[in-house]
Rosetta silent file (secondary structure, phi, psi, omega in degrees, C-alpha in Angstrom):
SEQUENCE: XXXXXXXXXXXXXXXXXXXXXXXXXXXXXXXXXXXXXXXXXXXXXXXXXXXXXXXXXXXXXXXXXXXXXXXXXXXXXXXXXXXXXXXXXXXXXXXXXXXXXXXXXXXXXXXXXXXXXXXXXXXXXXXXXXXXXXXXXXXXXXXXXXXXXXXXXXXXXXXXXXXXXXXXXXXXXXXXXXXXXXXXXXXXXXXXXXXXXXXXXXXXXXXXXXXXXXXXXXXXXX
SCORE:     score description
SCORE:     0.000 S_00000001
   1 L     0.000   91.488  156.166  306.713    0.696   43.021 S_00000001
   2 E   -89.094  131.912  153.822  308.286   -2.741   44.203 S_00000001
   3 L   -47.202  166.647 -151.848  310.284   -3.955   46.780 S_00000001
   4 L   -60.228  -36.594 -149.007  313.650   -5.411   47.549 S_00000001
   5 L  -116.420   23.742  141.286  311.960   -8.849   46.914 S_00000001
   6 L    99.877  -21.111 -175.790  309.953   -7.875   43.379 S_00000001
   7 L   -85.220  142.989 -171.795  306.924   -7.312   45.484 S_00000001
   8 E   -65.966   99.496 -175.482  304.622   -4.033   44.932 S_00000001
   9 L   -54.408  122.117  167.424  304.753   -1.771   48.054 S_00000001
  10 L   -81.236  110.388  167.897  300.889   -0.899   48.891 S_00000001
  11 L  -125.108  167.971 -179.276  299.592    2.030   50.533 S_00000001
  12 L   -74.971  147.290 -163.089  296.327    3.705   51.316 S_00000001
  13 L  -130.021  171.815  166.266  295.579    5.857   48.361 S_00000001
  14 L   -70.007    5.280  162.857  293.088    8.296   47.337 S_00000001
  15 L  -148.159   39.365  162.953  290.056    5.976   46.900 S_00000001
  16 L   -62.420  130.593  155.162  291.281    4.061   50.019 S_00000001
  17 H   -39.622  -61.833 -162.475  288.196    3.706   52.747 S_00000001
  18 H   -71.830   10.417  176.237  290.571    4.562   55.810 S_00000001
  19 H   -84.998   -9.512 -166.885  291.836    7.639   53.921 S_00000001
  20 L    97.826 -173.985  177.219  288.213    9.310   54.454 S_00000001
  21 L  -103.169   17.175  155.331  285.961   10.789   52.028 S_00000001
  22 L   -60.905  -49.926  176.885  288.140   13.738   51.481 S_00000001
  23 L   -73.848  -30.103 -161.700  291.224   11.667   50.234 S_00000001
  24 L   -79.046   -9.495 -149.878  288.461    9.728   48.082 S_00000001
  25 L  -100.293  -20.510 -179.587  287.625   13.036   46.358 S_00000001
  26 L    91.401   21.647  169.554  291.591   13.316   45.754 S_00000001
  27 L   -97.695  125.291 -159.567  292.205   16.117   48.171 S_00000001
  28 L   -83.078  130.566  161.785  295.373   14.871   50.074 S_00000001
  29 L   -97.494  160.072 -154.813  294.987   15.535   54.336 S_00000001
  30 H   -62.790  -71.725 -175.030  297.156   15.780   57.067 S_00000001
  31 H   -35.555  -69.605 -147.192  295.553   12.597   58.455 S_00000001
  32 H   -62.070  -79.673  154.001  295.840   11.180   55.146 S_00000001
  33 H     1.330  -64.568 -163.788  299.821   11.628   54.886 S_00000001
  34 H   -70.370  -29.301 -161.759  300.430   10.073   58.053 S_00000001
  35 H   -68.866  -56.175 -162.207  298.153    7.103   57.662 S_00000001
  36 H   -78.624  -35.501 -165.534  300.070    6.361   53.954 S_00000001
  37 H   -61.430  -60.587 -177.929  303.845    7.078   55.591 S_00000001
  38 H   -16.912  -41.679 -179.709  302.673    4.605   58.439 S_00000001
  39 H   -72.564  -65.409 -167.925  302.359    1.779   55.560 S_00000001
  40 H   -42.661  -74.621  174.843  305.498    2.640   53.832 S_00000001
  41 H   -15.999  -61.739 -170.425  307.153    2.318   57.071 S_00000001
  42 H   -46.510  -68.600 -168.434  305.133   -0.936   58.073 S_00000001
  43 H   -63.191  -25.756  174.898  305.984   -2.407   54.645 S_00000001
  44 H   -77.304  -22.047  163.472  309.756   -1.898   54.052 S_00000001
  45 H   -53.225  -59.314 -164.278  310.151   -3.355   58.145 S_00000001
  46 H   -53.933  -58.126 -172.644  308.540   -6.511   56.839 S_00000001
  47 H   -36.422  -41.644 -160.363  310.329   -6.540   53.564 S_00000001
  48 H   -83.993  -23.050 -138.910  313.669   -6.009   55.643 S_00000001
  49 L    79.906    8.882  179.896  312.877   -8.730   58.339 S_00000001
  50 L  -132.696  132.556 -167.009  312.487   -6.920   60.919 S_00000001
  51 L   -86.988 -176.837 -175.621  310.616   -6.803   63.610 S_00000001
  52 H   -26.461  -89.430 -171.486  309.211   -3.756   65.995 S_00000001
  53 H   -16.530  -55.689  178.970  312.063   -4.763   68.623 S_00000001
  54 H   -48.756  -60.915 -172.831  314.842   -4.840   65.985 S_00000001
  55 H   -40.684  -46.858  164.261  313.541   -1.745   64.580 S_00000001
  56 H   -59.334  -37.665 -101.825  313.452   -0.180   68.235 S_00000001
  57 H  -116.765  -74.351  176.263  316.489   -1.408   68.774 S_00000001
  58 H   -46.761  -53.220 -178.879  318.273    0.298   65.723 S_00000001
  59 H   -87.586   -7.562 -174.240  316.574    3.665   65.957 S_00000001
  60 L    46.024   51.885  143.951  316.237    4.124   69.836 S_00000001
  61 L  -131.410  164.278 -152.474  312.111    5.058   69.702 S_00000001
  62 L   -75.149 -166.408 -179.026  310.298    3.047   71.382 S_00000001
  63 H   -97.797   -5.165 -177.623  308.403   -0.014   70.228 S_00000001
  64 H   -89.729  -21.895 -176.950  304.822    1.179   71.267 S_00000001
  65 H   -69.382  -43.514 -168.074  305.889    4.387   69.294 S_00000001
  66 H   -84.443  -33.992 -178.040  306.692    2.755   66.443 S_00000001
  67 H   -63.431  -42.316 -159.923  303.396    0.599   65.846 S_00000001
  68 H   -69.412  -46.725 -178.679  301.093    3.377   66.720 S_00000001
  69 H   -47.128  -20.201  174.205  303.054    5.293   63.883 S_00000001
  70 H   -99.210    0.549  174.383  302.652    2.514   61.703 S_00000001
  71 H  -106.078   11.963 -179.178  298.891    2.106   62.302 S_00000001
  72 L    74.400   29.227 -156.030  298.641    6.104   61.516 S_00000001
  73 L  -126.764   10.047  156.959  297.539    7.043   65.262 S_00000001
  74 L  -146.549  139.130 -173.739  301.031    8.904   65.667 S_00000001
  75 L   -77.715 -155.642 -169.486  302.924   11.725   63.821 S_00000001
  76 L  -179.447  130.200  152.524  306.718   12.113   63.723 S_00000001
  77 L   -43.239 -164.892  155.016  309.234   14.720   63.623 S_00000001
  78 L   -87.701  -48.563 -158.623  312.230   14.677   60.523 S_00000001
  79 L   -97.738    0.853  158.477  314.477   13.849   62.828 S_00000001
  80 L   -76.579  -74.850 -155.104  312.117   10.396   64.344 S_00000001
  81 H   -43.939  -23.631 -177.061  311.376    9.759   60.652 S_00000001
  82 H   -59.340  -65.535 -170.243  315.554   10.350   59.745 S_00000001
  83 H   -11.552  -59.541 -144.271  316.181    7.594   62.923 S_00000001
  84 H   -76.302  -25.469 -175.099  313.131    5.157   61.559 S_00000001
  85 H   -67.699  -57.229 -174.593  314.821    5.539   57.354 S_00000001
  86 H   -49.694  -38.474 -175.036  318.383    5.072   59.002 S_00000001
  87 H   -85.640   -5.554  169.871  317.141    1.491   60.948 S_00000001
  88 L   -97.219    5.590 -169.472  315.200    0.495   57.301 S_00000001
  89 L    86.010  -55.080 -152.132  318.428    1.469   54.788 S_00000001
  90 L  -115.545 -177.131  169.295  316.803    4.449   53.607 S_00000001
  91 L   -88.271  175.408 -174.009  316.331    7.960   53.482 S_00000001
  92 H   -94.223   -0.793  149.712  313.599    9.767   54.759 S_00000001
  93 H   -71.044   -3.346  166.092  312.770   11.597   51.352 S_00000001
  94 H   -91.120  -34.288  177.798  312.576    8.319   49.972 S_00000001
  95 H   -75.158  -21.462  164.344  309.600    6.906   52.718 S_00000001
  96 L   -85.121    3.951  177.764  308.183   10.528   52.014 S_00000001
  97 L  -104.642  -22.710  174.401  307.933   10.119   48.380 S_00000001
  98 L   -86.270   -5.051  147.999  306.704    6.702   48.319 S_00000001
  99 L  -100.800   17.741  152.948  304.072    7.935   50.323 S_00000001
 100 L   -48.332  136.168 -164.218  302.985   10.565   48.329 S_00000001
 101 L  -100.143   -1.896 -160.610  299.392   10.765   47.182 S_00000001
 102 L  -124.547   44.521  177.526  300.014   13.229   44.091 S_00000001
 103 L   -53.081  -58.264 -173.174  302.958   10.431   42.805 S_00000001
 104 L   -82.379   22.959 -157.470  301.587   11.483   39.059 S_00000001
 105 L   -97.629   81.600  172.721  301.139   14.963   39.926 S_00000001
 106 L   -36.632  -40.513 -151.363  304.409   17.206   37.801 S_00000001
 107 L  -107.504  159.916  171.671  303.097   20.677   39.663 S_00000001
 108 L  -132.102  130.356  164.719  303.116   21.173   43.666 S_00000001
 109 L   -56.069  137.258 -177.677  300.770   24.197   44.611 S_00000001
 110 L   -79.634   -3.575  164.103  302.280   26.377   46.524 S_00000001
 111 L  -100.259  -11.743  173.842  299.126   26.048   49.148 S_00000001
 112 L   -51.932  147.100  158.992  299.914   22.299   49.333 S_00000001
 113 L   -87.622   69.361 -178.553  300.704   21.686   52.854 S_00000001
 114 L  -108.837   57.924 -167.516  303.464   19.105   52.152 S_00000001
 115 E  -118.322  164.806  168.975  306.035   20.059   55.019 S_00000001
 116 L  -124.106   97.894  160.863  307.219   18.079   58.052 S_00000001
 117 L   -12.548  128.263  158.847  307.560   19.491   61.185 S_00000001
 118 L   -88.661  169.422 -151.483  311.489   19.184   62.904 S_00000001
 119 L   -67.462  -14.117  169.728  311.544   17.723   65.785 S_00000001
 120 L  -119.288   99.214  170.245  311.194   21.467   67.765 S_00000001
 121 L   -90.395   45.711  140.648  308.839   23.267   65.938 S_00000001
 122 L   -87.693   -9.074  163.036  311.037   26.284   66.610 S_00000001
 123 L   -76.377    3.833 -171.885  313.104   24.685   64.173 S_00000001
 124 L   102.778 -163.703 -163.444  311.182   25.340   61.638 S_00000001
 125 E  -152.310  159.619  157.192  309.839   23.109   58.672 S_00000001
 126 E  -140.914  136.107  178.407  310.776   21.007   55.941 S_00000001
 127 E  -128.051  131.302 -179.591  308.422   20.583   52.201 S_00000001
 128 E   -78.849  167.482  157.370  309.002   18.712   49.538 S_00000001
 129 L  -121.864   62.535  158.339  308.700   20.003   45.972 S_00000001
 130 L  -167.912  144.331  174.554  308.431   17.668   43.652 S_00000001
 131 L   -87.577  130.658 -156.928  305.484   14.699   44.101 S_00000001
 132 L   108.115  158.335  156.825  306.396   11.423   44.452 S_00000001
 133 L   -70.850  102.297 -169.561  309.277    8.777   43.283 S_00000001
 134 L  -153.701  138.420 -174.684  310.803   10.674   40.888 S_00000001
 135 L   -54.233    3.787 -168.983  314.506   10.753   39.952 S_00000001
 136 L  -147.941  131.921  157.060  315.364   14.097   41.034 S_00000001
 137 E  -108.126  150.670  177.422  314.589   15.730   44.878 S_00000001
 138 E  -142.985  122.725 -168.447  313.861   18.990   45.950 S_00000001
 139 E  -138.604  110.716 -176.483  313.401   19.865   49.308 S_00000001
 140 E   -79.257  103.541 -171.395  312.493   23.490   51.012 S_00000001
 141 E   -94.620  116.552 -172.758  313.878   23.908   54.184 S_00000001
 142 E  -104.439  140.439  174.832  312.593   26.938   56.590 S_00000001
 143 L    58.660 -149.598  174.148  314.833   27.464   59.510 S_00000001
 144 L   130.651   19.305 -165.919  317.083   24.325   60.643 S_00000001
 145 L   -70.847   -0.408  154.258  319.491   25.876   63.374 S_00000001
 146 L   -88.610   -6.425 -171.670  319.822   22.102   64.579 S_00000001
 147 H   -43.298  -32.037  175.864  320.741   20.686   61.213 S_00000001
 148 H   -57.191  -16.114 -174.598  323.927   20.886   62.497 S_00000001
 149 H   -86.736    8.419 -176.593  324.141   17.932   65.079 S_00000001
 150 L  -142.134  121.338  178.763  323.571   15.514   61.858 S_00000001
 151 L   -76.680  140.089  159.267  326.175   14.453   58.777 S_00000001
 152 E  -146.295  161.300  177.698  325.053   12.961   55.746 S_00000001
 153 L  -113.457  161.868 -179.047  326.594   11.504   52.849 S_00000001
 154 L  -150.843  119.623 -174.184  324.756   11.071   49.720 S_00000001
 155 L   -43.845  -37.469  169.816  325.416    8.029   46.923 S_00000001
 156 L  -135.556 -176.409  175.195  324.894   11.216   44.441 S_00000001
 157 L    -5.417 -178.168  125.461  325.102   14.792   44.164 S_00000001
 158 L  -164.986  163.652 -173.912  323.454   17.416   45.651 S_00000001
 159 E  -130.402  106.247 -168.743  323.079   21.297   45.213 S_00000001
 160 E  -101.785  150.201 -163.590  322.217   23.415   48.368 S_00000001
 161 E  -143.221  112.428 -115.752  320.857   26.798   47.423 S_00000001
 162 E  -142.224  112.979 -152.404  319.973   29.477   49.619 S_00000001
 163 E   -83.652  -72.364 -158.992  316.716   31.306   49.407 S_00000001
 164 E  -146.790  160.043  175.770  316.619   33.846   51.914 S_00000001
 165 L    53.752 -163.571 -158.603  318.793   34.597   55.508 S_00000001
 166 L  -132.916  168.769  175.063  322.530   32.730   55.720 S_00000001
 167 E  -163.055  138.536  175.301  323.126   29.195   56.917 S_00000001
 168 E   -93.695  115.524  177.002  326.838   27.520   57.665 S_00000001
 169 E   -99.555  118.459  177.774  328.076   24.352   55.579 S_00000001
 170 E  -133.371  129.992 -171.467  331.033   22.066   56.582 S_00000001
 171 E  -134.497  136.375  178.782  331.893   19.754   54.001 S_00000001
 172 L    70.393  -13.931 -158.554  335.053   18.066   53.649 S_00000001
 173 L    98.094  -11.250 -129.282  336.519   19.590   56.847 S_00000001
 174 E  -128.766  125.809  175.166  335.804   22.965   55.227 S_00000001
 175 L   -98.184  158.012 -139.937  333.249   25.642   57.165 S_00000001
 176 L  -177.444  114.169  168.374  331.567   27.829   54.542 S_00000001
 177 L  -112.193  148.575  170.194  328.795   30.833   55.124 S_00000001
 178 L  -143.832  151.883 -131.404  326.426   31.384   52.362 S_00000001
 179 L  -164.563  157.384 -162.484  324.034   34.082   52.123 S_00000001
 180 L   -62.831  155.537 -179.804  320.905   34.692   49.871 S_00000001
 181 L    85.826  -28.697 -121.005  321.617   33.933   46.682 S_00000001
 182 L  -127.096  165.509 -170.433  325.339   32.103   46.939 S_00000001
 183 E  -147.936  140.482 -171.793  325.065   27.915   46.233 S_00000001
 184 E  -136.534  120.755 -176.929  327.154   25.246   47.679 S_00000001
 185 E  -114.871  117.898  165.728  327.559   22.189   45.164 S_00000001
 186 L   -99.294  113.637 -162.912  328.330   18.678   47.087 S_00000001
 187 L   -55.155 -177.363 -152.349  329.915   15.918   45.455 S_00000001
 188 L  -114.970  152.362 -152.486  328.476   12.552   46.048 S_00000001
 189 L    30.585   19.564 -169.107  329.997   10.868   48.999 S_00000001
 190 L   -92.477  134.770 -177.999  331.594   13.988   50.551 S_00000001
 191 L   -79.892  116.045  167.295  330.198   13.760   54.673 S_00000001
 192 E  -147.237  166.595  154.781  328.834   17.329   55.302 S_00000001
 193 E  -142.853  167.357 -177.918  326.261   18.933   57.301 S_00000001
 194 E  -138.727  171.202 -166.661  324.450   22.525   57.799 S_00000001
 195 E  -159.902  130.176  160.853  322.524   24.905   60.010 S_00000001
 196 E   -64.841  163.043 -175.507  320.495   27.791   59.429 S_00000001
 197 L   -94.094  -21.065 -173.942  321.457   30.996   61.072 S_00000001
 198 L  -170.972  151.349 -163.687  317.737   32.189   61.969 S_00000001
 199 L   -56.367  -15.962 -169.084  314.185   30.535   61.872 S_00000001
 200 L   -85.201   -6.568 -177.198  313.184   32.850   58.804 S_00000001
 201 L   -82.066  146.288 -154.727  316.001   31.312   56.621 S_00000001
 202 E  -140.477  113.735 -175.018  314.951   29.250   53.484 S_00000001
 203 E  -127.270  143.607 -164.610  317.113   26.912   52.272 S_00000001
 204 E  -120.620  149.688  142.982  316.510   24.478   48.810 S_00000001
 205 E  -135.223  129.363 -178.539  318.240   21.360   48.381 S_00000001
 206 E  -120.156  143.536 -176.305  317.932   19.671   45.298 S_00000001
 207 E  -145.807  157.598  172.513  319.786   16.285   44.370 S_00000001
 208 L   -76.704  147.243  146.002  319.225   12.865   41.913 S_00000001
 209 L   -25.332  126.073  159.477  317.638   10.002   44.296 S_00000001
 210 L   -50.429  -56.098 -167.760  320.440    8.063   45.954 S_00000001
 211 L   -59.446   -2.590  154.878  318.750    5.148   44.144 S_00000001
 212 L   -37.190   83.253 -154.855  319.997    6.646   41.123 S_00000001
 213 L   -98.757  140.309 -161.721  323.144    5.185   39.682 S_00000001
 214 L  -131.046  111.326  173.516  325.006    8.147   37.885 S_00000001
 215 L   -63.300   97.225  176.208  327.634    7.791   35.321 S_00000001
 216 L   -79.866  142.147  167.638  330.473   10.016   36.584 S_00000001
 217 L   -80.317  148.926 -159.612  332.862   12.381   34.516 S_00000001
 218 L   -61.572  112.472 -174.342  336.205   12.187   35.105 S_00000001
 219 L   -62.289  139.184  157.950  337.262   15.590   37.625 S_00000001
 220 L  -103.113  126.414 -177.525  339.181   18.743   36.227 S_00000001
 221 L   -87.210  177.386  178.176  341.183   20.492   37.819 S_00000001
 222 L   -91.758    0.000    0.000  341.557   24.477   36.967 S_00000001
């Protein structure tokens, strides 16, 4: 993994000292997680040029907020961690995959704990499934009934899928309910956002990594 500038982004690892002797053994911790995002974080601000202040500046958290998060002494919602990826360039499934500890790992257990609190955690949860940098995201979303106050666009696809419970999509201008089972496929730059209907609803979204450059075919119409 390298940076903008050729150099190899570092994080604490599984035979790190400060990950503990737990992490050394290659069982990935809570503690452990936050400690490694903290780096990613640290290192793409330097990489960018920017310091705490800017960084404050751009995401509106504070600047004592952001260092202890970047020394591992504080956790973060999705919707801090969207803020601190939006004031870096990037997304926040890309600072959670480059801090993954199971980067060569194909299978995720279904007892990993690899979710992130939303910023109410009556809102639910979000876990990735797939370990890593890896050209394709997958992301399980439980609940989400704020998802709605935030738009995103995405450089490539994406395929929202609907596990369980109903959730409301507006894409395009266009409102949409989907219901278990039913799929909503969103084209690559289209602005949309969604909201679950109730905290038990389980929503997948899987898409290629925006860093991905994707040859498109030419659209047909019917």
């Amino acid at each position: 993994m390298r940076s903008a500038r050729g150099k190899p982004w570092a994080f604490p690892g599984r035979h790190d000292r400060i990950g503990g002797s737990e992490e050394r053994r290659g069982v990935d911790t809570e503690h452990g997680r936050w400690r490694r995002l903290g780096h990613v974080v640290h290192a793409r601000r330097l990489d960018s040029g920017l310091t705490l202040a800017r960084l404050a500046e751009r995401t509106g958290l504070s600047q004592s907020f952001l260092s202890q998060f970047e020394n591992g002494h504080s956790n973060s919602s999705l919707r801090s961690l969207q803020r601190i990826a939006d004031g870096l360039g990037v997304t926040a499934t890309e600072l959670l995959a480059a801090a993954d500890n199971g980067s060569h790992t194909p299978i995720v257990r279904a007892a990993e704990d690899t979710r992130l609190p939303q910023s109410d955690p009556a809102d639910g949860s979000v876990r990735s499934l797939v370990h890593g940098e890896r050209d394709l995201r997958a992301l399980e979303f439980t609940g989400g009934a704020a998802h709605g106050a935030r738009e995103f666009t995405h450089a490539n696809d994406e395929l929202i899928y609907v596990v369980r419970g109903e959730i409301t999509v507006v894409a395009g201008g266009e409102e949409h309910v989907l219901a278990a089972g039913d799929t909503f496929y969103c084209t690559a730059g289209v602005a949309h956002r969604w909201w679950a209907h109730t905290p038990e609803t389980t929503t997948l979204l899987v898409s290629v990594a925006d860093s991905m450059a994707i040859r498109r075919r030419p659209h047909r119409s019917s």
